[in-house]
N, CA, C and O atoms as a GROMACS GRO file, in nm:
protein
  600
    1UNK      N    1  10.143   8.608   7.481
    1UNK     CA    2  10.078   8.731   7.523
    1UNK      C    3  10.001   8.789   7.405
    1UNK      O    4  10.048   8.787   7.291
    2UNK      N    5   9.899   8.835   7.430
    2UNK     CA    6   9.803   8.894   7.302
    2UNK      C    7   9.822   9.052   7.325
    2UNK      O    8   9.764   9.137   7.392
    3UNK      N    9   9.965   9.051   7.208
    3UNK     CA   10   9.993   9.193   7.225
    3UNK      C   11   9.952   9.291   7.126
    3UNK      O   12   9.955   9.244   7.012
    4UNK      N   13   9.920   9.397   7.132
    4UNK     CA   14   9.896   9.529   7.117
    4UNK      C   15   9.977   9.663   7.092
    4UNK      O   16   9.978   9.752   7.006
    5UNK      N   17  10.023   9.642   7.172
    5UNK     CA   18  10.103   9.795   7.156
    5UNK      C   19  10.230   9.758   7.256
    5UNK      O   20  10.240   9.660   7.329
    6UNK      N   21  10.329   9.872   7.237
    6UNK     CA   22  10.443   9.825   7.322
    6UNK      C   23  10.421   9.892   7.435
    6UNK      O   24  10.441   9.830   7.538
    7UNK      N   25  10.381  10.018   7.445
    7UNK     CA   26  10.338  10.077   7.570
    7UNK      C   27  10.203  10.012   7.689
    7UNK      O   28  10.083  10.031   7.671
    8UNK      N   29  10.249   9.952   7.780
    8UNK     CA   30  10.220   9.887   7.886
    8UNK      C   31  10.106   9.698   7.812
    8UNK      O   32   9.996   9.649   7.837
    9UNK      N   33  10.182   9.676   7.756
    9UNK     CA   34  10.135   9.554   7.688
    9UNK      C   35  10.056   9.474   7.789
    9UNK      O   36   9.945   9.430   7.760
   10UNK      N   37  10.113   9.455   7.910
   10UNK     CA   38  10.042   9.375   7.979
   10UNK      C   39   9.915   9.444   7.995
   10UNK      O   40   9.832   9.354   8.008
   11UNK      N   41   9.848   9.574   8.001
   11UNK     CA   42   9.767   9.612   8.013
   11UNK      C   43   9.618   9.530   7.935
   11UNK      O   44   9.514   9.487   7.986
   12UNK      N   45   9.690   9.537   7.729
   12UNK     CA   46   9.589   9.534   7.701
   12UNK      C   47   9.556   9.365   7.710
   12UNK      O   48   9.456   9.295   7.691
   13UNK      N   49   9.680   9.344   7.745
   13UNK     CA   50   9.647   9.164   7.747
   13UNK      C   51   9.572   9.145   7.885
   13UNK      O   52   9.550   9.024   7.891
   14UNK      N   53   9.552   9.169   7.931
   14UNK     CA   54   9.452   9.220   8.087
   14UNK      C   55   9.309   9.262   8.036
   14UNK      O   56   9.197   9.215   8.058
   15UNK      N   57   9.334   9.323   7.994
   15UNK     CA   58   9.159   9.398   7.924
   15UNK      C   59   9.098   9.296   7.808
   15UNK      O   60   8.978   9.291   7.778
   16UNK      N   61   9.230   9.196   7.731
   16UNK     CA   62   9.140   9.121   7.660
   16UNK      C   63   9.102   9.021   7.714
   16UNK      O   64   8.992   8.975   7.683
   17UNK      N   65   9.189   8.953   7.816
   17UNK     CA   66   9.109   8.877   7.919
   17UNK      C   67   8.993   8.894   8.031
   17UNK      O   68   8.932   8.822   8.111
   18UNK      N   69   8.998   9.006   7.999
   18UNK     CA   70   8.819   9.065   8.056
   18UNK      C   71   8.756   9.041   7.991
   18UNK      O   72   8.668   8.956   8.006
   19UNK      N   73   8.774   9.094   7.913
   19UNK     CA   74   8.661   9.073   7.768
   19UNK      C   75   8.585   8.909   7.708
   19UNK      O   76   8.480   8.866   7.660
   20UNK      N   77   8.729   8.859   7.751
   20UNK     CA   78   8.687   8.761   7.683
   20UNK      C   79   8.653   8.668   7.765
   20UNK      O   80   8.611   8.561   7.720
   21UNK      N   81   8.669   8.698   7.955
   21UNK     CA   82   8.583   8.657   8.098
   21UNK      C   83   8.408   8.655   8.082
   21UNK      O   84   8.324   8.570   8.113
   22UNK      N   85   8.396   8.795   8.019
   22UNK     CA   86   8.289   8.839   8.028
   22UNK      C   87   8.177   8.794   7.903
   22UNK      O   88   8.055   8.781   7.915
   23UNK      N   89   8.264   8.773   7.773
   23UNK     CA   90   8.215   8.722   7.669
   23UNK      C   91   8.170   8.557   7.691
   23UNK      O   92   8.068   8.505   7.646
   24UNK      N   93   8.274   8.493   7.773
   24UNK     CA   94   8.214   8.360   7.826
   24UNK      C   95   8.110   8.396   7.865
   24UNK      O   96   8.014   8.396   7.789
   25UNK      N   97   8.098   8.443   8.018
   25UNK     CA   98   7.967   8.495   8.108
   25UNK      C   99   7.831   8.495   8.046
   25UNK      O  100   7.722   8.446   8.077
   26UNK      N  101   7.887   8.582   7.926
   26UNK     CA  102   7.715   8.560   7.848
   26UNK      C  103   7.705   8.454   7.748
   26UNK      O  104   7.605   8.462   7.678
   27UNK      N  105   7.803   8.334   7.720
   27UNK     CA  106   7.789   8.202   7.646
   27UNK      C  107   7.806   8.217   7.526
   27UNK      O  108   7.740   8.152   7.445
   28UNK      N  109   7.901   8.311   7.488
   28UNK     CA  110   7.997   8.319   7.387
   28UNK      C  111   8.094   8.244   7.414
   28UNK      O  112   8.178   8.287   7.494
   29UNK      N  113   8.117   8.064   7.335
   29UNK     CA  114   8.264   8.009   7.320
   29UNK      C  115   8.267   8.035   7.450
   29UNK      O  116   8.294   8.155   7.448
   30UNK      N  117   8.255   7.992   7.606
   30UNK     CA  118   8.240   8.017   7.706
   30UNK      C  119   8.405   7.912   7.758
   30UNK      O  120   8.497   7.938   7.836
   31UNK      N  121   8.386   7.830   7.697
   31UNK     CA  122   8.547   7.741   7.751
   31UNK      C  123   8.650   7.754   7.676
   31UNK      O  124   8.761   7.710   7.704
   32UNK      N  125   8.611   7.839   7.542
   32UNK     CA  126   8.785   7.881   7.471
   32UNK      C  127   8.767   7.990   7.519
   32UNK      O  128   8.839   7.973   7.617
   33UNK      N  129   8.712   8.136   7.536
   33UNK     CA  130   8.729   8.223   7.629
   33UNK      C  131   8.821   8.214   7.712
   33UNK      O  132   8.932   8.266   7.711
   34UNK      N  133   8.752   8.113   7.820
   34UNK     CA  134   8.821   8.115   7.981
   34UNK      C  135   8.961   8.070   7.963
   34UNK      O  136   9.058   8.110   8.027
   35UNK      N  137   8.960   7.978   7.862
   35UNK     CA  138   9.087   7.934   7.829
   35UNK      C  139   9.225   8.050   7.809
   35UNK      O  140   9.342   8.044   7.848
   36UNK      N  141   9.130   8.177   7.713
   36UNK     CA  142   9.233   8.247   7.669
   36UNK      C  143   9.285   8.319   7.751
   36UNK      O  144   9.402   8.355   7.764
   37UNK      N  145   9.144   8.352   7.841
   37UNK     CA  146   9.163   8.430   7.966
   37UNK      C  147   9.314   8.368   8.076
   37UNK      O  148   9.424   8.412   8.107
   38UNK      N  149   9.255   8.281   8.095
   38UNK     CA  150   9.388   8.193   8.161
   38UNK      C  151   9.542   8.216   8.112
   38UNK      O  152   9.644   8.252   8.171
   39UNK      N  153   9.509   8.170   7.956
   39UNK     CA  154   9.640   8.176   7.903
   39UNK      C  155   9.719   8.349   7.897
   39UNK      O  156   9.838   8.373   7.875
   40UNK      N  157   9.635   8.422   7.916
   40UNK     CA  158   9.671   8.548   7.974
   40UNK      C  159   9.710   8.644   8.092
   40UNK      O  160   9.767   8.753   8.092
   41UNK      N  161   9.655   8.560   8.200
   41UNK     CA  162   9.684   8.536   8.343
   41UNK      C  163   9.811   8.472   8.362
   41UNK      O  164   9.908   8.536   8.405
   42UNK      N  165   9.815   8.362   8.336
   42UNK     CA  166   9.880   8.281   8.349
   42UNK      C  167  10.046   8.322   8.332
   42UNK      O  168  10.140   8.315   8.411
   43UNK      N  169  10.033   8.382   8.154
   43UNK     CA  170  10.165   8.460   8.103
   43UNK      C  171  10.186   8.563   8.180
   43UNK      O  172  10.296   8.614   8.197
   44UNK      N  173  10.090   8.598   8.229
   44UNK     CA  174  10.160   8.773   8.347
   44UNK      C  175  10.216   8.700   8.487
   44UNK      O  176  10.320   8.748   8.532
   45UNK      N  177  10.178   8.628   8.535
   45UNK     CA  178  10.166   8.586   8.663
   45UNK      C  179  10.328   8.491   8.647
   45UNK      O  180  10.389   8.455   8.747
   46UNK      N  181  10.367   8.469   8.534
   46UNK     CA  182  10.489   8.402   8.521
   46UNK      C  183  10.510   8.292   8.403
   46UNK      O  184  10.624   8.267   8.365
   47UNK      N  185  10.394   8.226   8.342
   47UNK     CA  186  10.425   8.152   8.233
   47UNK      C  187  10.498   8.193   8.100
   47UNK      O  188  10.453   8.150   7.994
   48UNK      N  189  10.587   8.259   8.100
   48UNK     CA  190  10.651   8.331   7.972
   48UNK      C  191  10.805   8.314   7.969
   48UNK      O  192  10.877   8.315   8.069
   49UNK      N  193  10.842   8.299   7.842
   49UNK     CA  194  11.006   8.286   7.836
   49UNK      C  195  11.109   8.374   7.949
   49UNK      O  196  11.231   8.360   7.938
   50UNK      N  197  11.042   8.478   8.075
   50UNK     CA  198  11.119   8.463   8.159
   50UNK      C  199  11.162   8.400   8.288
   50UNK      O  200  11.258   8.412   8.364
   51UNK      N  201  11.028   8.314   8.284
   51UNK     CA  202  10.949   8.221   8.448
   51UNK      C  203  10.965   8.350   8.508
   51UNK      O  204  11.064   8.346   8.582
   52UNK      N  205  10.899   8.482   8.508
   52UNK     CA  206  10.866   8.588   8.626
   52UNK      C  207  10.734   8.633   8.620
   52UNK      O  208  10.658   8.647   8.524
   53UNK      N  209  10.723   8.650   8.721
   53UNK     CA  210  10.531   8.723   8.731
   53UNK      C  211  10.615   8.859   8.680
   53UNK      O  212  10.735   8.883   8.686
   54UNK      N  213  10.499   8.942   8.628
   54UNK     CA  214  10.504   9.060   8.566
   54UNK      C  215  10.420   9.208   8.695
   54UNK      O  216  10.403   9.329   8.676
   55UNK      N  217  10.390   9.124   8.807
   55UNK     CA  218  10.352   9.152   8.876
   55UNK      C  219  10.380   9.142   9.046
   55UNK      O  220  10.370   9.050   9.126
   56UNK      N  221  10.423   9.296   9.059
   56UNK     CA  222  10.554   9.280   9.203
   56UNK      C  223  10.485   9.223   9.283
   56UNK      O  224  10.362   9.222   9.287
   57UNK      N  225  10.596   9.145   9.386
   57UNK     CA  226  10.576   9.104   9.491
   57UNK      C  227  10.479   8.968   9.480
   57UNK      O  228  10.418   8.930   9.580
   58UNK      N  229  10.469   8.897   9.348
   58UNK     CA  230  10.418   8.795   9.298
   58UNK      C  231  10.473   8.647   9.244
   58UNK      O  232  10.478   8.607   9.127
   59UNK      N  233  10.502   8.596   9.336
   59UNK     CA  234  10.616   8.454   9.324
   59UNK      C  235  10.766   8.443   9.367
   59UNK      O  236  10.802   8.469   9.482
   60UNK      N  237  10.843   8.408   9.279
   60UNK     CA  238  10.967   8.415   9.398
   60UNK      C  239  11.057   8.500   9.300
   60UNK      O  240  11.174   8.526   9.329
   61UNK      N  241  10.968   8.566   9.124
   61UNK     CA  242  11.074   8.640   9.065
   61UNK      C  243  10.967   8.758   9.004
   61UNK      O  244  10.866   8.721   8.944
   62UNK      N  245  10.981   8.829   9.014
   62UNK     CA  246  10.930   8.959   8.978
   62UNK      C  247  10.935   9.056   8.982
   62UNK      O  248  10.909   9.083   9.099
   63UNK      N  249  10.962   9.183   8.906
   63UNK     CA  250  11.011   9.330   8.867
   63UNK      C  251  11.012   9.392   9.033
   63UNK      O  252  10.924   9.421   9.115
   64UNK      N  253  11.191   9.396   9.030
   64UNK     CA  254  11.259   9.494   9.150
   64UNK      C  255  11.249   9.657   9.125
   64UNK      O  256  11.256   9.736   9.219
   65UNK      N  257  11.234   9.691   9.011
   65UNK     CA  258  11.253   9.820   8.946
   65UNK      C  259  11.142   9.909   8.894
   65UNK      O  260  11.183  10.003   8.825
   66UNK      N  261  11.027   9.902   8.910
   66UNK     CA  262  10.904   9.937   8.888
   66UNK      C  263  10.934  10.118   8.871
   66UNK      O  264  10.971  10.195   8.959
   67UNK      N  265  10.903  10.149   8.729
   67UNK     CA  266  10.921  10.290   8.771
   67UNK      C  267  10.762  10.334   8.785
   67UNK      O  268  10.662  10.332   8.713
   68UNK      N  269  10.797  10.377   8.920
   68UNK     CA  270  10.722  10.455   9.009
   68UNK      C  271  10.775  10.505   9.134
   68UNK      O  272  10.823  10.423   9.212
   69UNK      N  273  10.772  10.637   9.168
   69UNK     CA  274  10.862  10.756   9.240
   69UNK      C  275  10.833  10.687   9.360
   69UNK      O  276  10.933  10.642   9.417
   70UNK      N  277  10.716  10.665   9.418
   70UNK     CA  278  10.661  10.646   9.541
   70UNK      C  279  10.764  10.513   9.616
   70UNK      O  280  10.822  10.512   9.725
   71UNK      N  281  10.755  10.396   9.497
   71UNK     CA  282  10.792  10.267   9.517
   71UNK      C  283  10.962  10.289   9.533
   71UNK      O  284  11.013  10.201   9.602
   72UNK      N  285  11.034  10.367   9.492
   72UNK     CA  286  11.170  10.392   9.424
   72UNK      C  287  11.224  10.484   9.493
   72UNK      O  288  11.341  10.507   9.462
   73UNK      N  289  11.183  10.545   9.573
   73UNK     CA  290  11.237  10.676   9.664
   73UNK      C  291  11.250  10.618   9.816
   73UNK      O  292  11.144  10.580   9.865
   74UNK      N  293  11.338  10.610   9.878
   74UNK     CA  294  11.341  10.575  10.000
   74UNK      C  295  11.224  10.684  10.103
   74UNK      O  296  11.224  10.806  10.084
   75UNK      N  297  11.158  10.638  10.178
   75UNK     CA  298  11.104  10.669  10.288
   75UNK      C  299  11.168  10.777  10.412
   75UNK      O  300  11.119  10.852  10.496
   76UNK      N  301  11.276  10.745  10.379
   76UNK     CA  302  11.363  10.802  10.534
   76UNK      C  303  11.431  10.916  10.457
   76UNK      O  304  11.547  10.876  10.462
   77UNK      N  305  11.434  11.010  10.402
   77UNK     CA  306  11.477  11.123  10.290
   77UNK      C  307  11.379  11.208  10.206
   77UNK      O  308  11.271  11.177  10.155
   78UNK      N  309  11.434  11.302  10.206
   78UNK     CA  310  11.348  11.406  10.070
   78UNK      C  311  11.391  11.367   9.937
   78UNK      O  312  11.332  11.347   9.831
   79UNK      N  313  11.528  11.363   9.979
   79UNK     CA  314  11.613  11.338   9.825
   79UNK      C  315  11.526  11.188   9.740
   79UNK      O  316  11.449  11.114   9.800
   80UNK      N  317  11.553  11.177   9.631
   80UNK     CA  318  11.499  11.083   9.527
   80UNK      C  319  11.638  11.098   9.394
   80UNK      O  320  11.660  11.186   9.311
   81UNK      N  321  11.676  11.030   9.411
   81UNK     CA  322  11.767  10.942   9.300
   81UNK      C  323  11.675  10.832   9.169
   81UNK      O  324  11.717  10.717   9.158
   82UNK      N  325  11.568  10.871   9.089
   82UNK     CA  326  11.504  10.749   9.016
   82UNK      C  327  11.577  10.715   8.950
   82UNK      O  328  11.518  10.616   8.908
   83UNK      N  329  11.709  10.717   8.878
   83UNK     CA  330  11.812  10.677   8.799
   83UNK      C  331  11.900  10.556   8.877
   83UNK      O  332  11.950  10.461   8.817
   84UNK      N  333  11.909  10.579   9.022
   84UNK     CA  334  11.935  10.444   9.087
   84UNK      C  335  11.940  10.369   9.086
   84UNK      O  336  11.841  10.326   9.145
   85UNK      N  337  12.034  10.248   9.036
   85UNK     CA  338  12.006  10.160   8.942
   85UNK      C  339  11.948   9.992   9.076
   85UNK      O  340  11.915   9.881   9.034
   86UNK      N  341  11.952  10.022   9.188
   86UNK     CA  342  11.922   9.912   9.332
   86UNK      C  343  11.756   9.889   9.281
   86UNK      O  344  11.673   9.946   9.210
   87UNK      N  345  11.767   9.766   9.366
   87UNK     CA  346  11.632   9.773   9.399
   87UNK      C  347  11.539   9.893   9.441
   87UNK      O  348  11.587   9.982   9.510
   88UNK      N  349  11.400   9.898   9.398
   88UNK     CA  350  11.298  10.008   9.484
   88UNK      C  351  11.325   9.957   9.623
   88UNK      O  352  11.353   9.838   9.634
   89UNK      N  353  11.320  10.026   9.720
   89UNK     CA  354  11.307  10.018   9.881
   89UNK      C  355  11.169   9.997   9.934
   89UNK      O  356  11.150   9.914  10.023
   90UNK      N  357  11.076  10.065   9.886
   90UNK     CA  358  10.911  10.008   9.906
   90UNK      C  359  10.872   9.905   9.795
   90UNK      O  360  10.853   9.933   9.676
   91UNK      N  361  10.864   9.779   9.854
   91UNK     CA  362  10.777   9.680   9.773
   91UNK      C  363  10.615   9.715   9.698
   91UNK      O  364  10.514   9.681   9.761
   92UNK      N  365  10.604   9.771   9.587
   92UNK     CA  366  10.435   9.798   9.557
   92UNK      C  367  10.407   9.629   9.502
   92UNK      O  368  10.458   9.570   9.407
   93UNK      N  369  10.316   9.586   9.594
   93UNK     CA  370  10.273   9.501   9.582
   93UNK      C  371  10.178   9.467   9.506
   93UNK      O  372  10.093   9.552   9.529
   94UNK      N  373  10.132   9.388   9.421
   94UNK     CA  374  10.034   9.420   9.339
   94UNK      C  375   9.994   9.456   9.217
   94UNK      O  376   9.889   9.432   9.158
   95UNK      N  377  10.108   9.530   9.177
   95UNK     CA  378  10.115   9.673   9.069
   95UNK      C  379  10.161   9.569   8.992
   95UNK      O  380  10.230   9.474   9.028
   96UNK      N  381  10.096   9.607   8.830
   96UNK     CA  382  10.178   9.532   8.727
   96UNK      C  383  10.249   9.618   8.592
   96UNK      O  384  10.185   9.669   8.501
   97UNK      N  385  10.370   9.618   8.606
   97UNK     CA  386  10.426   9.650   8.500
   97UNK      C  387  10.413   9.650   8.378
   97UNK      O  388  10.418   9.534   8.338
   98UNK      N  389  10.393   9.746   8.268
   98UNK     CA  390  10.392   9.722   8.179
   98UNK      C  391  10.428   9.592   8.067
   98UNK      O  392  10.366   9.556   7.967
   99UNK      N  393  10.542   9.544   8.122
   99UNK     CA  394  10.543   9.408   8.011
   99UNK      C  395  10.630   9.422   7.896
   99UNK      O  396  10.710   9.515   7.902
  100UNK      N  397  10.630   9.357   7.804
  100UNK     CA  398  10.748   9.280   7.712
  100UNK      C  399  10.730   9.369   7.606
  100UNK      O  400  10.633   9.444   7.598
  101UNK      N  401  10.841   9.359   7.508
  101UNK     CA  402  10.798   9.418   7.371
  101UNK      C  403  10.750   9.292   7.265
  101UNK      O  404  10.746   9.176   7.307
  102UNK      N  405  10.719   9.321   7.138
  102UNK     CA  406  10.681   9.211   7.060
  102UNK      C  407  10.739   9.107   7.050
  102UNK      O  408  10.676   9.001   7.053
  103UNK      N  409  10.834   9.111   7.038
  103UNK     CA  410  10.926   9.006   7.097
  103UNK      C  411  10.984   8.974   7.217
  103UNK      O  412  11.100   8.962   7.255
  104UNK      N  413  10.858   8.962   7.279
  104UNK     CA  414  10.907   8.904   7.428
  104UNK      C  415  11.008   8.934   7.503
  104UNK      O  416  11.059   8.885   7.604
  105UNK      N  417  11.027   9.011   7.446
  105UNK     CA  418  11.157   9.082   7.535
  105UNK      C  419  11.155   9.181   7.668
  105UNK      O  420  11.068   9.268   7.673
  106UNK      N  421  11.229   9.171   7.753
  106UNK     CA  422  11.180   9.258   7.909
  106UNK      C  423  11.284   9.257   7.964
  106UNK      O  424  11.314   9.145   8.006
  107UNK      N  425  11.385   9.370   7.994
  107UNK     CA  426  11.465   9.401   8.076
  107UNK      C  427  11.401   9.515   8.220
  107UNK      O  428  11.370   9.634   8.216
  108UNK      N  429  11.402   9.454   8.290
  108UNK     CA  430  11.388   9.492   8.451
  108UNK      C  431  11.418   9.653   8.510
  108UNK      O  432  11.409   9.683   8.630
  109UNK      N  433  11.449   9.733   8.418
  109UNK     CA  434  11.524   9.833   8.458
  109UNK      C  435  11.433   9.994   8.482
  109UNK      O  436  11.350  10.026   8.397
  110UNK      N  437  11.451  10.059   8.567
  110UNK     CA  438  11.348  10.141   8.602
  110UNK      C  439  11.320  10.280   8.512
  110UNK      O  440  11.209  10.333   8.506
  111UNK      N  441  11.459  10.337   8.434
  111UNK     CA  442  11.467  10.372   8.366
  111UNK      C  443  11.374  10.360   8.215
  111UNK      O  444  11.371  10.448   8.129
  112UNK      N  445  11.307  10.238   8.210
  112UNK     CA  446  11.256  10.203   8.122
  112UNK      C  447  11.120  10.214   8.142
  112UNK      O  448  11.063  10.108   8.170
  113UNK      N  449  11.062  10.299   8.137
  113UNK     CA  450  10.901  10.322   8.158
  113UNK      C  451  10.862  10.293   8.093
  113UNK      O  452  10.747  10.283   8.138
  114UNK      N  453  10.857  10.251   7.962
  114UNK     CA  454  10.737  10.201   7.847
  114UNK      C  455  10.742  10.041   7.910
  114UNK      O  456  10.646   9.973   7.873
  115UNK      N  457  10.807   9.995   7.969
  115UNK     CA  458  10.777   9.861   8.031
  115UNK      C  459  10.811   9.860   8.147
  115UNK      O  460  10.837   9.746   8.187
  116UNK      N  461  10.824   9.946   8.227
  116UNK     CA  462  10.812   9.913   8.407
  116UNK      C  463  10.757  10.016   8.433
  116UNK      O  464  10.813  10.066   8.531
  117UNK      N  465  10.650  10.094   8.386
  117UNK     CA  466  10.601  10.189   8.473
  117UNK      C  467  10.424  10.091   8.498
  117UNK      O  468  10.361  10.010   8.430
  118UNK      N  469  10.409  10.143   8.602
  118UNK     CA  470  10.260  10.092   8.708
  118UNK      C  471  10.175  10.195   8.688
  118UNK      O  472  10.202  10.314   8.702
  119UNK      N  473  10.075  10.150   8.655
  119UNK     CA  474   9.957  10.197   8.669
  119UNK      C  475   9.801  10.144   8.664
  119UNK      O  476   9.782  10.037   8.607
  120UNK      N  477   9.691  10.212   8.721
  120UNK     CA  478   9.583  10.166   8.755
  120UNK      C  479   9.520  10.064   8.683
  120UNK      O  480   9.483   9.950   8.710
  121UNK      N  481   9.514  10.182   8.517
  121UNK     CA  482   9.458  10.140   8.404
  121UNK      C  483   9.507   9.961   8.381
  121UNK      O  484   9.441   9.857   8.381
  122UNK      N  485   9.659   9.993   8.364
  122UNK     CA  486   9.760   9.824   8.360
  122UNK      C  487   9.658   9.724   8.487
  122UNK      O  488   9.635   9.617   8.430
  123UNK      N  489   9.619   9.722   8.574
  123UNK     CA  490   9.566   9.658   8.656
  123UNK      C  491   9.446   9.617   8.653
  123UNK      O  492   9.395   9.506   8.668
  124UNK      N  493   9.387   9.770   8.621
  124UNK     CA  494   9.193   9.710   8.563
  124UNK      C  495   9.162   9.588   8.586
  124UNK      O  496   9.143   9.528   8.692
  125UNK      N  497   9.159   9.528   8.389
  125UNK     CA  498   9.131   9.463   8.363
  125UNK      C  499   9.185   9.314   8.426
  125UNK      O  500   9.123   9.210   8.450
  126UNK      N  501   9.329   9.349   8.442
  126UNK     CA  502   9.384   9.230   8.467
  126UNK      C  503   9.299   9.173   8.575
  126UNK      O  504   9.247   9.061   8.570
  127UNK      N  505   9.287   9.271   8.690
  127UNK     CA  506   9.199   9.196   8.824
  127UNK      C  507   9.040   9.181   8.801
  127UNK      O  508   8.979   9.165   8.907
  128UNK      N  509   8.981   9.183   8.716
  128UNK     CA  510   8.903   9.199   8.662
  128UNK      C  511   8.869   9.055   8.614
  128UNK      O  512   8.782   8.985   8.668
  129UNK      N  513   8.957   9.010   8.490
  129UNK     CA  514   8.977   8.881   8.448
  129UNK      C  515   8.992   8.777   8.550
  129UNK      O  516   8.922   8.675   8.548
  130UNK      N  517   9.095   8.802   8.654
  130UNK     CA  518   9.082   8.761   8.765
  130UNK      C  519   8.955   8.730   8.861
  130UNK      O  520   8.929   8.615   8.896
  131UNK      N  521   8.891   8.822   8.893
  131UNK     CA  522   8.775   8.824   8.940
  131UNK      C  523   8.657   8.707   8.872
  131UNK      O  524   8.581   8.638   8.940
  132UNK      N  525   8.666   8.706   8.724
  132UNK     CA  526   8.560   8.672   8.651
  132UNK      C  527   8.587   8.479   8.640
  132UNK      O  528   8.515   8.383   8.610
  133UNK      N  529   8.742   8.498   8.686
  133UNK     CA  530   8.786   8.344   8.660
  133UNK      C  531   8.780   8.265   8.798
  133UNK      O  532   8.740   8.149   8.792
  134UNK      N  533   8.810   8.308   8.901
  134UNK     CA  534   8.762   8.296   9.038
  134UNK      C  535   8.631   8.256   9.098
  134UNK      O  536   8.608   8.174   9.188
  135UNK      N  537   8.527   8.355   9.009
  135UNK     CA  538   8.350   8.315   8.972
  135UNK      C  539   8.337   8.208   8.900
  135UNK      O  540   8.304   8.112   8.969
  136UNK      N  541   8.352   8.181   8.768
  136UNK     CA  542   8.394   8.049   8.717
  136UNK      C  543   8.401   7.954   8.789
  136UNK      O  544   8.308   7.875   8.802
  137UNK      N  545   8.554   7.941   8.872
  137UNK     CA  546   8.585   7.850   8.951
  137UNK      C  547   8.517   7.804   9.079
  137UNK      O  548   8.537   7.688   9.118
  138UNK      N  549   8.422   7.905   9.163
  138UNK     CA  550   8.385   7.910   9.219
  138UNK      C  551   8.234   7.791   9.230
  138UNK      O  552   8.182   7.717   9.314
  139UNK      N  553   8.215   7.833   9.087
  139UNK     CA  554   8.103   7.762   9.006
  139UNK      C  555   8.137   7.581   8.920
  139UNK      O  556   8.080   7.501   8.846
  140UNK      N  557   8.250   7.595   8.984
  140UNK     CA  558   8.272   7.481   8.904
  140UNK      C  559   8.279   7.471   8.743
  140UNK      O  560   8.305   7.374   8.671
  141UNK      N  561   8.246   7.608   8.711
  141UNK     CA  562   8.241   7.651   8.580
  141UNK      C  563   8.405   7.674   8.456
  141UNK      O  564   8.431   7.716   8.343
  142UNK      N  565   8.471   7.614   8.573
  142UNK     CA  566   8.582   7.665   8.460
  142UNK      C  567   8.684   7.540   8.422
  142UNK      O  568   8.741   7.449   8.481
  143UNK      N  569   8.672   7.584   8.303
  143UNK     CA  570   8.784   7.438   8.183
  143UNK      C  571   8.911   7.416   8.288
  143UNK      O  572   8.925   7.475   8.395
  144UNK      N  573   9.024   7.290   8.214
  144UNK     CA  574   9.102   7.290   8.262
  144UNK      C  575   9.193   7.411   8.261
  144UNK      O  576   9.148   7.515   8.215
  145UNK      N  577   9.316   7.407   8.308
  145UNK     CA  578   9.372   7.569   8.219
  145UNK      C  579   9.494   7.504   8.134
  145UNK      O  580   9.549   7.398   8.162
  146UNK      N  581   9.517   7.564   8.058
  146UNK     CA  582   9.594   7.546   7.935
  146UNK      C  583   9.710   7.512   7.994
  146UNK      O  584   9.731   7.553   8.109
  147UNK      N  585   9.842   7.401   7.901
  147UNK     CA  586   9.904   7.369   7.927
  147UNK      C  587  10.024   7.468   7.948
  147UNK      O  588  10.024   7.545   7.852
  148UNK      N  589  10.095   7.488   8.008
  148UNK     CA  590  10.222   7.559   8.053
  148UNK      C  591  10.302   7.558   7.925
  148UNK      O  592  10.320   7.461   7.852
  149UNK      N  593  10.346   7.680   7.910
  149UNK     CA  594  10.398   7.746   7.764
  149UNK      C  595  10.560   7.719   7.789
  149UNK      O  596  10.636   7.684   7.699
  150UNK      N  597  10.591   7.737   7.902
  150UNK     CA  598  10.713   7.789   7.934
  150UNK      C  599  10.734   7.622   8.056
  150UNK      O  600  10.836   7.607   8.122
   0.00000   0.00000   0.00000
């Protein structure tokens, strides 16, 4: 993971795989780019020392605990318990968690907002990179993808 900061890491590793989508696009290093891009996708989506997408509702293992009120509060009640240690009851699909600390490290727990809280910004880029690698592919334009880390 091309990390940054500990607060929502996957984010900026999302935004540098934009960057570096888009830096191909204009024929900058256009196949180590896409490459890195990949290798950044790839690690959120599940290639990383935990085999989990970092992104709910994405493969067959990925963050039950997302802190976010909406996702974590049952539907059928006013009351809200976020200290609850169960699964969220609404699946946010989509949403990607903040992510690991420098050392790869990631415990699942909702309590832990500097790495399970969701937000837009965390998503941007990521779908973004996505988007730009999809065009690529679309085009026949894109390298192999890097070998599996994990």
């Amino acid at each position: 993971l091309a990390y940054r900061d500990q607060w929502g890491a996957n984010r900026y590793a999302g935004n540098a795989a934009f960057i570096a989508v888009m830096a191909a696009k204009e024929g900058i290093q256009p196949d180590a780019f896409k490459k890195f891009a990949m290798s950044q996708v790839n690690y959120i989506l599940g290639d990383n020392n935990k085999h989990m997408s970092y992104m709910v509702g994405f493969g067959n293992s990925y963050p039950q605990h997302a802190h976010h009120r909406g996702s974590s509060c049952p539907t059928t009640t006013t009351q809200c318990d976020i200290n609850n240690g169960g699964p969220n009851p609404n699946l946010l699909k989509g949403a990607l968690v903040g992510g690991p600390d420098n050392g790869d490290n990631y415990q699942d727990v909702r309590t832990d907002y500097v790495k399970n809280e969701v937000a837009c910004d965390y998503n941007a880029g990521f779908q973004g990179a996505l988007a730009g690698l999809v065009d690529a592919a679309a085009n026949n334009d894109l390298p192999a993808a890097p070998a599996a880390k994990c």
